[in-house]
C-alpha positions as CSV (number, residue, x, y, z in Angstrom):
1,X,-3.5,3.1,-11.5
2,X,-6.6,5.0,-12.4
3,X,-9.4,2.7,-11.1
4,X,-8.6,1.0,-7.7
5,X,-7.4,-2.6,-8.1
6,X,-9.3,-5.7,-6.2
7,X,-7.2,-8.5,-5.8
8,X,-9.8,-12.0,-4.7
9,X,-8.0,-14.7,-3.0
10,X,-9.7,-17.6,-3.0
11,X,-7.4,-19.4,-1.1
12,X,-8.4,-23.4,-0.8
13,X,-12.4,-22.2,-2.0
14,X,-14.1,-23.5,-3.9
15,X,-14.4,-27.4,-4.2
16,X,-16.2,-27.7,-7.2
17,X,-15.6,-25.9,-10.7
18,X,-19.1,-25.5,-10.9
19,X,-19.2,-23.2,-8.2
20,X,-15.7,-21.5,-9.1
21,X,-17.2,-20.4,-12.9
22,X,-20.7,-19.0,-10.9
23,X,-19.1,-16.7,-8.4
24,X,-16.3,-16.0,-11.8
25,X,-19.2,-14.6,-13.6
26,X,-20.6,-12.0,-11.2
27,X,-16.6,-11.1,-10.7
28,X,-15.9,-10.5,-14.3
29,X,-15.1,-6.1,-14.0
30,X,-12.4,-4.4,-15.2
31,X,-9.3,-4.0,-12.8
32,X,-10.4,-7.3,-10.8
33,X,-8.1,-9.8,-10.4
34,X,-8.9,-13.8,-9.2
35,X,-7.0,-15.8,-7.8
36,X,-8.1,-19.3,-8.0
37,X,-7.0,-22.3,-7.3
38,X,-4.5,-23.6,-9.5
39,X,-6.6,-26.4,-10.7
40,X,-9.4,-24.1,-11.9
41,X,-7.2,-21.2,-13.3
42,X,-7.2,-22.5,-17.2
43,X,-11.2,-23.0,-17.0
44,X,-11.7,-19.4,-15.1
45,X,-9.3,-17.4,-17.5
46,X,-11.5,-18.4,-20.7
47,X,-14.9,-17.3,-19.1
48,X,-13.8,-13.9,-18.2
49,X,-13.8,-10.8,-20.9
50,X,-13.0,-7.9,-18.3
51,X,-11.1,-9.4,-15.3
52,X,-7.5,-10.9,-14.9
53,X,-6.3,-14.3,-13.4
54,X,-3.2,-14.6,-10.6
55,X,-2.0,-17.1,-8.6
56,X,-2.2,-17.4,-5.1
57,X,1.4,-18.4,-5.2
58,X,4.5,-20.5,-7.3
59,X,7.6,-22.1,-6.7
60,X,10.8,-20.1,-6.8
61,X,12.3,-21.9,-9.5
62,X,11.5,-21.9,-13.1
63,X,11.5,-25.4,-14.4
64,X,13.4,-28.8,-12.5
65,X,12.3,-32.1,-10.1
66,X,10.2,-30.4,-7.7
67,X,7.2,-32.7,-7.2
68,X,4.0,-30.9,-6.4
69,X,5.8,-27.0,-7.7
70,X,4.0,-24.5,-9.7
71,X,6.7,-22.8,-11.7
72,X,6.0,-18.8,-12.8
73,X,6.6,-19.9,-16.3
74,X,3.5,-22.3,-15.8
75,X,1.3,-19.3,-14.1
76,X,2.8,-17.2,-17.6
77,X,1.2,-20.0,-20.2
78,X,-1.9,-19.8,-18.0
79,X,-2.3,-16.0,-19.0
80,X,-1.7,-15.4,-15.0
81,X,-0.5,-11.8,-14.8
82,X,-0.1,-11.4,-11.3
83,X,1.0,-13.5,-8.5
84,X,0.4,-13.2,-4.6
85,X,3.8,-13.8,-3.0
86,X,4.8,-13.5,0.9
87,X,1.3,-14.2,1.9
88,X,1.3,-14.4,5.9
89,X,-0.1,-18.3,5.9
90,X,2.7,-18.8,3.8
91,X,4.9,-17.2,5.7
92,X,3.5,-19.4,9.3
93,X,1.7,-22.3,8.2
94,X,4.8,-23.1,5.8
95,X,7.9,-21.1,7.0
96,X,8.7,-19.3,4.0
97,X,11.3,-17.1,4.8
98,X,12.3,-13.4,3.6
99,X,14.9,-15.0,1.4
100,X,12.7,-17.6,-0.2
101,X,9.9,-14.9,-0.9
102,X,12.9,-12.4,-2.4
103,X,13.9,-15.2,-5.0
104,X,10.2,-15.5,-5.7
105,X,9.8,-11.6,-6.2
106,X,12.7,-11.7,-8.8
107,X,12.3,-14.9,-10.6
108,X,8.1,-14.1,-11.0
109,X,9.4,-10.2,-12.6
110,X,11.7,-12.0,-14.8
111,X,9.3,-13.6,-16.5
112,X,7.0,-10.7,-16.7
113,X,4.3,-11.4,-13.9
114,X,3.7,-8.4,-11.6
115,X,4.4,-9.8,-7.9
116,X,1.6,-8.5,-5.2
117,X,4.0,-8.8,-1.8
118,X,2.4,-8.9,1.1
119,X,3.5,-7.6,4.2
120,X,2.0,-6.7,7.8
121,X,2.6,-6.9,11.2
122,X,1.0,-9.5,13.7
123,X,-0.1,-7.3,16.6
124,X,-2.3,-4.3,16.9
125,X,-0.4,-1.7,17.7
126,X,0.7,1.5,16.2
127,X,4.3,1.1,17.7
128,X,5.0,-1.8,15.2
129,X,6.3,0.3,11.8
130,X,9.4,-1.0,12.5
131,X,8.3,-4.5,11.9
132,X,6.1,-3.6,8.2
133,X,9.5,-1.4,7.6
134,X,12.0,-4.4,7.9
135,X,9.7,-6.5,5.8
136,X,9.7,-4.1,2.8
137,X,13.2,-3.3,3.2
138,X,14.0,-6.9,3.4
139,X,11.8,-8.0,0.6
140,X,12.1,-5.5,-1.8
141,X,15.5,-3.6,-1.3
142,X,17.5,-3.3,-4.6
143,X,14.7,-4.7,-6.5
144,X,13.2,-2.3,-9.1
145,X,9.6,-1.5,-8.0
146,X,8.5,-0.7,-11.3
147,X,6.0,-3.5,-11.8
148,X,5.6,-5.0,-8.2
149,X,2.2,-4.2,-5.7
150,X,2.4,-4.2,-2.2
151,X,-0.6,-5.6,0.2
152,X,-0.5,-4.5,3.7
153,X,-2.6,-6.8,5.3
154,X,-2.3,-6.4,9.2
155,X,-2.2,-10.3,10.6
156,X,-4.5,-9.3,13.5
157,X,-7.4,-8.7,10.8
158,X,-7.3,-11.4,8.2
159,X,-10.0,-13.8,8.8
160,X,-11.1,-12.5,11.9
161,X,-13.6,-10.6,11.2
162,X,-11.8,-6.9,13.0
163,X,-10.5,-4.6,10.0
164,X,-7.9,-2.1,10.8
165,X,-8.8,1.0,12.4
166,X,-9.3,3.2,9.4
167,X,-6.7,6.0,11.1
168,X,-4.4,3.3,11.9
169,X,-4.5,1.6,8.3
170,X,-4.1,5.8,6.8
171,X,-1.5,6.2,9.1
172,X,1.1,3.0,8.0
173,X,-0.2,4.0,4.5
174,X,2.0,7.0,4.2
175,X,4.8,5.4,6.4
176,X,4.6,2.2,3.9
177,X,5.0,5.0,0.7
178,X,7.6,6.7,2.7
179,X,9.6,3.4,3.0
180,X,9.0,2.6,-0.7
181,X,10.8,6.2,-1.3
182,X,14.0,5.0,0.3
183,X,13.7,2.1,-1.1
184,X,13.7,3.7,-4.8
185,X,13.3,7.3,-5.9
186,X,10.1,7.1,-6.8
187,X,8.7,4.3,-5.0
188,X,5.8,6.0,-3.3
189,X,4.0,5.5,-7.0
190,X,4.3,2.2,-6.0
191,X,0.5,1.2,-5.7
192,X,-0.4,-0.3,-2.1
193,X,-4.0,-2.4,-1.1
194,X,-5.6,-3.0,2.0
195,X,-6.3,-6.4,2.9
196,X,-8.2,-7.5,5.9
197,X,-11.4,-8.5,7.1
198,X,-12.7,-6.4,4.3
199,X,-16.5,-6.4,3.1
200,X,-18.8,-4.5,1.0
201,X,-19.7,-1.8,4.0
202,X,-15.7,-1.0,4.5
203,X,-14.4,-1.5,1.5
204,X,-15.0,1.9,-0.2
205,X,-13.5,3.5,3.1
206,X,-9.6,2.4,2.4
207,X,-9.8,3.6,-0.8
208,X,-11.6,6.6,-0.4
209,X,-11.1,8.0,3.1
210,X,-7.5,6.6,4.0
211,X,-6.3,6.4,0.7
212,X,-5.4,2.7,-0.7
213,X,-5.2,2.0,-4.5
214,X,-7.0,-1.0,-4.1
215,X,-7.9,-4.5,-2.5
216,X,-7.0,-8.1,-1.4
217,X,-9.5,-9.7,0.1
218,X,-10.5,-13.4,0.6
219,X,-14.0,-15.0,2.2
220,X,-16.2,-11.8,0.5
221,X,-15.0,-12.9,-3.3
222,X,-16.8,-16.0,-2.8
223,X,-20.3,-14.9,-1.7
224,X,-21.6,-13.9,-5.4
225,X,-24.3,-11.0,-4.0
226,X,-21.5,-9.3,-1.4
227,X,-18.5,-9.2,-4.1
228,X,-20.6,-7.3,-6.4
229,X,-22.0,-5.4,-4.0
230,X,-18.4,-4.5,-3.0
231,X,-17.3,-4.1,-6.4
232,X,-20.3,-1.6,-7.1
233,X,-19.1,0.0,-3.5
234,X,-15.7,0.4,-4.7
235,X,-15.9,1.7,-8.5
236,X,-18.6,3.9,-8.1
């Protein structure tokens, strides 16, 4: 990965299409990713020339009576190439479990979408490795890591505003790459973004100074003047 990725998740944002095409058009840059509401993704995906569509999330089977599911196979025909899995709202707001994400993570590669797993540890403190190490392990153990992307995105900095310590976030950086070695031979080529309370002053600074491959962010990819500010931050 040459270029650093950024990942927007829009989470439930925006209510009107309208508005979802506007802030799509100031996003449209080469190795960005949006992730729109599923309603809005067939609309987004034929505005853009540059940029790539992913789902926020899907349903960890492929086809069957699940009322309300978003199958991977769906998110394929949509021209989705990526898929945000093991998100930590999913994980509290609607008790997904390690096992449920795993199934996820395999079922999404099967069909040839590139998974972005999240993981991240609830408190700040620099003594909690072991939690971001059982996550990967659990998650991604005996999976090949060929086509997945990890997001560390520390739960005591999304949505509130207090990024990660930029020697804290370098810091689980290289023990999150020397995880994904154990994992698999070469897993520390296994590309890892920062997610966060990240805005267009930061954003440059996990990429350049403590060494992520790229981004997930959420509110900042919906105020049109302070994503491309970010974007301009980040790419040149």
């Amino acid at each position: 990965m040459s270029q650093p990725l950024v990942v927007a998740n829009w989470k439930m944002n925006p209510q009107k299409l309208k508005e979802a095409k506007e802030i799509a058009s100031v996003s449209d840059e080469k190795n960005v990713v949006l992730c729109p509401p599923f309603v809005f993704l067939l609309e987004i995906k034929k505005i853009l020339k540059k940029a790539n569509t992913g789902a926020q999330n899907c349903f960890s089977k492929k086809r069957g009576a699940f009322t309300g599911e978003i199958s991977p196979l769906m998110l394929k025909e949509a021209g989705c190439k990526y898929v945000i899995l093991g998100h930590s709202e999913r994980r509290e707001l609607f008790e997904e479990d390690t096992k449920k994400i795993r199934e996820k993570i395999a079922l999404v590669l099967s069909v040839g979408i590139s998974p972005i797993v999240c993981i991240g540890e609830k408190r700040k403190s620099r003594k909690n490795e072991e939690e971001v190490k059982k996550q990967l392990v659990g998650l991604l153990k005996g999976t090949s890591l060929k086509h997945i992307i990890v997001a560390y995105e520390p739960r005591f900095a999304i949505g509130t505003g207090n990024s990660c310590p930029l020697d804290v976030a370098k810091k689980r950086l290289f023990f999150i790459k020397k995880v994904l070695q154990d994992i698999e031979k070469k897993g520390e080529k296994t590309p890892v973004l920062y997610g966060g309370s990240v805005n267009a002053k930061n954003a440059s600074l996990y990429i350049k100074d403590a060494g992520f491959q790229g981004l997930l962010i959420g509110g900042v990819s919906l105020k049109k003047e302070s994503f491309s500010k970010l974007l301009k931050n980040v790419t040149k």
